[in-house]
C-alpha positions, 0 to 999 in steps of 0.5 A: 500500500506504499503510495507514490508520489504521483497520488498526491497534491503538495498540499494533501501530503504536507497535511499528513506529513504534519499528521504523522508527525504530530501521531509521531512526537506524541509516541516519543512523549510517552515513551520519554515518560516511561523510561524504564520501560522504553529501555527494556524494549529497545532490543524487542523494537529492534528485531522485530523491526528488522523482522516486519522489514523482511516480512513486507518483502514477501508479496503473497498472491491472493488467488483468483485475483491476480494480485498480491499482498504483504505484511504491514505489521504494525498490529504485530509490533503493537501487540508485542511492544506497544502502541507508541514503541511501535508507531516508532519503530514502523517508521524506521521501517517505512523511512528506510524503505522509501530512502534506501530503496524508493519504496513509495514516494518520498513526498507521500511519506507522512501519507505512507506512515499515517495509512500503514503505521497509525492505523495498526498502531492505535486502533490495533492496539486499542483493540489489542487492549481491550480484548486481552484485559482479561488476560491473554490466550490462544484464542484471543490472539487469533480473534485479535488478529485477525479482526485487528488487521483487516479493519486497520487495512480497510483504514488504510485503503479509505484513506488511500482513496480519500487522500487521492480524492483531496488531491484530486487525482482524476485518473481515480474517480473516487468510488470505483477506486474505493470499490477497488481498494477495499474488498482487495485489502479485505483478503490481504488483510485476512492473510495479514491476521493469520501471520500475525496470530501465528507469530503471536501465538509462537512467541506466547508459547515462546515467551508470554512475557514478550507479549504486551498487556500480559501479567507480570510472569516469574522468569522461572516461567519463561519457556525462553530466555528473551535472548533466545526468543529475540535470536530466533526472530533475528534468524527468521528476520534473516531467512525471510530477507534472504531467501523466502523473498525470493519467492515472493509474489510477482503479481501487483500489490492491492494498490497497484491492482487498483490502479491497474483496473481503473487506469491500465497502469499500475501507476501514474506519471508524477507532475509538478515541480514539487513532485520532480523536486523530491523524485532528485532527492529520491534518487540519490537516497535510493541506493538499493532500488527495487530491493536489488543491487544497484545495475543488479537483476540476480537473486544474489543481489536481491538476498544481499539487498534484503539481509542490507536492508535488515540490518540497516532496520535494526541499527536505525531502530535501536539507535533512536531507541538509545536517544530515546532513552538519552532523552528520558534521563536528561528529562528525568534528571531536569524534573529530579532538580526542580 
């Protein structure tokens, strides 16, 4: 559901930008304000950041369509870090998708953020709450999952079709695109909720402390250590980026399937000097373009560009983690002197 550039006017994008951004200062504010906590979950935020990155490369096909779809992930990373820690984090991943390698527009960013991040964050996690007060079970996960995650898409896809709507992108009369975008993110978002509770119910399984909302539970207890648990992730994260991606769907995703039947294109020519201004910013970041080594069509050049792209999530998430923490005890310490 990364959006491109040519879907949006300057103005409807520099509104999300400020939107994103506002979702994005609040979540650092609460984190600042739970220190300890923060500093317990950098680690966790930085795996299965890396983890979520490797899942999104697997377009999986959505029979009788010819289309594809992949993992958002923010449900997943809510359910295991929290709203906020999450929100954070599936931004690292959507930045260095887009810099690294023009995944979506660089000027439709905050619109990409808002569609595929807030949405799983916030309301996943406010459903994620209230059905696990109670305590968390096999069952609930699966039901959590698999209603988190085709309302969160079925958001997005409304404001997919809203935002090119404001922008007004005639190539996409609003209701056929609506009549496209949302039965098509309805199966993507079913397939979404299945991963999502099978990795949640393994890391229950695993390690039911990893898992948020879950009752303070003895170490003793703890089937895994979270290093071990974290381990396997990382190896999964690793296996995914570099060799299931291979595998992955060639068929277009939901939005370029929608594109597809309205337009005859799966995408749009981009207009505008605003447009053209960040396409050269873009193209300069973009160092690993379609998830492949620069002037590369092998599979080798993709596995590396996969495993790179890993990486490069996991250092970034950790790193605004450590500054998060940085901030949290300049704050504390300020607050402690007053």
């Amino acid at each position: 559901m990364h959006m491109a550039d040519a879907l949006l006017s300057p103005g409807v994008a520099g509104v999300m930008y400020a939107a994103s951004a506002v979702a994005a200062g609040h979540s650092v504010h609460k984190l600042e304000q739970n220190r300890d906590t923060t500093d317990k979950i950098i680690p966790t935020m930085g795996v299965m950041g890396a983890f979520v990155f490797a899942a999104q490369m697997i377009n999986f096909t959505i029979p009788g369509t010819g289309s594809s779809g992949h993992l958002c992930g923010g449900m997943l990373l809510t359910a295991i870090v929290g709203p906020y820690a999450a929100f954070l984090t599936m931004i690292g991943v959507l930045l260095i998708q887009c810099l690294l390698f023009a995944d979506g527009g660089l000027m439709a960013l905050g619109a990409n953020v808002w569609n595929m991040a807030f949405y799983g964050c916030f309301v996943g996690g406010l459903l994620w709450k209230a059905m696990m007060q109670r305590g968390i079970s096999k069952r609930k996960i699966v039901v959590a999952s698999l209603l988190g995650c085709v309302l969160t898409l079925q958001m997005g896809a409304l404001s997919v079709s809203v935002e090119t709507l404001a922008s007004g992108i005639t190539e996409l009369p609003f209701t056929a695109f609506l009549l496209a975008m949302q039965p098509i993110h309805l199966a993507i978002g079913l397939v979404e909720g299945a991963i999502t509770a099978a990795v949640l119910v393994f890391l229950q399984q695993a390690r039911p402390a990893l898992l948020w909302q879950t009752q303070t539970i003895d170490e003793a207890r703890q089937p895994l250590t979270l290093r071990r648990t974290l381990g396997i992730v990382a190896v999964a994260a690793v296996m995914t980026a570099g060799v299931l991606s291979l595998f992955a769907s060639a068929f277009p995703d939901g939005l370029e399937w929608s594109l597809q039947r309205i337009t005859g294109s799966t995408e749009l020519d981009a207009s505008g000097p605003v447009q053209a201004f960040f396409a050269r910013i873009q193209s300069l970041t973009a160092l690993l373009p379609d998830y492949n080594l620069t002037g590369s069509e092998s599979a080798a050049g993709a596995s590396a560009a996969g495993l790179i792209g890993a990486a490069v999530v996991l250092a970034a998430v950790v790193v605004l983690g450590k500054i998060l923490k940085k901030a949290a005890q300049r704050h504390g310490s300020s607050a402690s002197r007053d």
